[in-house]
C-alpha positions in Angstrom: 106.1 112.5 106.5 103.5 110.2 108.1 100.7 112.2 107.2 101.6 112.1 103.7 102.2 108.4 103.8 98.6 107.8 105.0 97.5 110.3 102.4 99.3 108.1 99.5 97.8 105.2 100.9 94.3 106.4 101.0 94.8 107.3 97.5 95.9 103.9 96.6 92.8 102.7 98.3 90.7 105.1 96.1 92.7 103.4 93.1 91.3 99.8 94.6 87.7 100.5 94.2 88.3 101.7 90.7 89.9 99.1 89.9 87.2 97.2 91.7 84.4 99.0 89.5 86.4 98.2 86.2 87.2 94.6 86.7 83.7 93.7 87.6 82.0 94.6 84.3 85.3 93.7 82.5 85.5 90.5 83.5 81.6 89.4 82.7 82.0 90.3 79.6 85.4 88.5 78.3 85.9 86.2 81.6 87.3 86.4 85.0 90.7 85.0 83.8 91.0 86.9 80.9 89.9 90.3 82.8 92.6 89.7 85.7 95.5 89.2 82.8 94.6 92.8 81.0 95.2 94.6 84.5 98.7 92.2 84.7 99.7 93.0 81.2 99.1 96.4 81.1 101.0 96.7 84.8 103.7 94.9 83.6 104.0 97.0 80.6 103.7 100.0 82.4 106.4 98.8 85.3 108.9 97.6 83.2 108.9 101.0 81.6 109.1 102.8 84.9 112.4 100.3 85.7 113.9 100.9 82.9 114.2 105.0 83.3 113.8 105.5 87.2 114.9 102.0 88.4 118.5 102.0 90.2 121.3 100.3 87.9 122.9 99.0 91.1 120.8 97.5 93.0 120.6 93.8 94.3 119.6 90.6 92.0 116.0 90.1 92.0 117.0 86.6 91.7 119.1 86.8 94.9 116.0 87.5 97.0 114.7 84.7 99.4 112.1 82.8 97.3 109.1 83.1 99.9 109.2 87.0 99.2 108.0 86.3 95.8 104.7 84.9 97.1 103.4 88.5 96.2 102.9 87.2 92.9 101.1 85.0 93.3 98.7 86.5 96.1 98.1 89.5 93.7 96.2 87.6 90.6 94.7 86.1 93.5 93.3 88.9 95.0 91.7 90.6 91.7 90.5 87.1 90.3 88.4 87.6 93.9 88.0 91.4 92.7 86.6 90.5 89.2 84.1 87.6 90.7 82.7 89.2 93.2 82.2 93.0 93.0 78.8 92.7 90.0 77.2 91.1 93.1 77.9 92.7 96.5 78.6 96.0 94.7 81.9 97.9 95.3 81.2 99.5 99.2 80.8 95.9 100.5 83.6 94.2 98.2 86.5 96.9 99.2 84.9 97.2 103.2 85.1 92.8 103.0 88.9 93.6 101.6 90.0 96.1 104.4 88.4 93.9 106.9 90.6 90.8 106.0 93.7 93.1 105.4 93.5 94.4 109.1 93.0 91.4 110.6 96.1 89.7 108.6 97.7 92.6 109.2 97.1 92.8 113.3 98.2 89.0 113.0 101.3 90.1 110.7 102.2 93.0 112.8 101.9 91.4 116.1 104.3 88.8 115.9 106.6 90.8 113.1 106.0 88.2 110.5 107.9 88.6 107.0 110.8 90.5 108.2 108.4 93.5 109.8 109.1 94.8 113.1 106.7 93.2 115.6 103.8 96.0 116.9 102.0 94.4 119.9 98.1 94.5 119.1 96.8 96.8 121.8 92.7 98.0 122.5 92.8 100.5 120.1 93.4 98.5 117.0 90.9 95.5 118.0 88.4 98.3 118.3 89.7 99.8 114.9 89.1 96.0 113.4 85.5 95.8 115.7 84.6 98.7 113.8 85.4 98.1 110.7 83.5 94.6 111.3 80.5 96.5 112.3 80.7 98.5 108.6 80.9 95.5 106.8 76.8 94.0 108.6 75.4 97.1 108.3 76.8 97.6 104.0 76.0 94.2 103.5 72.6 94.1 105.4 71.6 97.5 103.4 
């Protein structure tokens, strides 16, 4: 089940530099802004389909959820605002290598200390060097 987990990630990561590659263009030619609500609107469209015919009729209020865990919304136009700005200048590798780097560090932070309701996973050798590495990727892309 793991191994198919990672695999689904890793896919989703491949869906990130596309995404990446298509914002970029998009969003020189009708604006940042404007490029970052066309990949909102169309997910929205497309998820409030997928709730309506695979969504569970009886599950818990969204409004009953702990305000802080909406924050997602707002990280996420965030995040491909950055996406849109910056990829038609350091190219895709660098952009998507400068994105994993800051994910694993927040995520070593997140994950060591079990932050936002995740169980806490002590940062050990192996995944400062997995972070050391991954630093090491992002000189050698961007000094290219």
């Amino acid at each position: 089940m793991q191994l198919l987990m990672v695999l689904l990630t890793i896919i989703g990561g491949m869906g990130l530099s596309i995404e990446a590659g298509i914002l970029g263009p998009l969003g020189q030619q009708v604006g940042h802004f404007w490029a970052t609500f066309s990949i909102f609107g169309v997910g929205a469209a497309l998820t409030f389909l997928l709730m309506l015919f695979f969504s569970p009729r009886n599950s818990p209020s969204f409004f009953k959820q702990p305000g802080w865990q909406l924050l997602g919304g707002v990280l996420g136009p965030g995040y491909v605002i950055i996406l849109t700005i910056v990829t038609p200048y350091i190219g895709i590798a660098l952009t998507m290598i400068g994105i994993l780097a800051g994910q694993i560090l927040k995520s070593l932070i997140i994950d060591h200390y079990g932050l936002l309701g995740m169980p806490a996973r002590k940062v050990d050798r192996k995944r400062v060097l997995a972070l050391f590495f991954i630093s090491i990727a992002l000189v050698l892309v961007a000094t290219q």
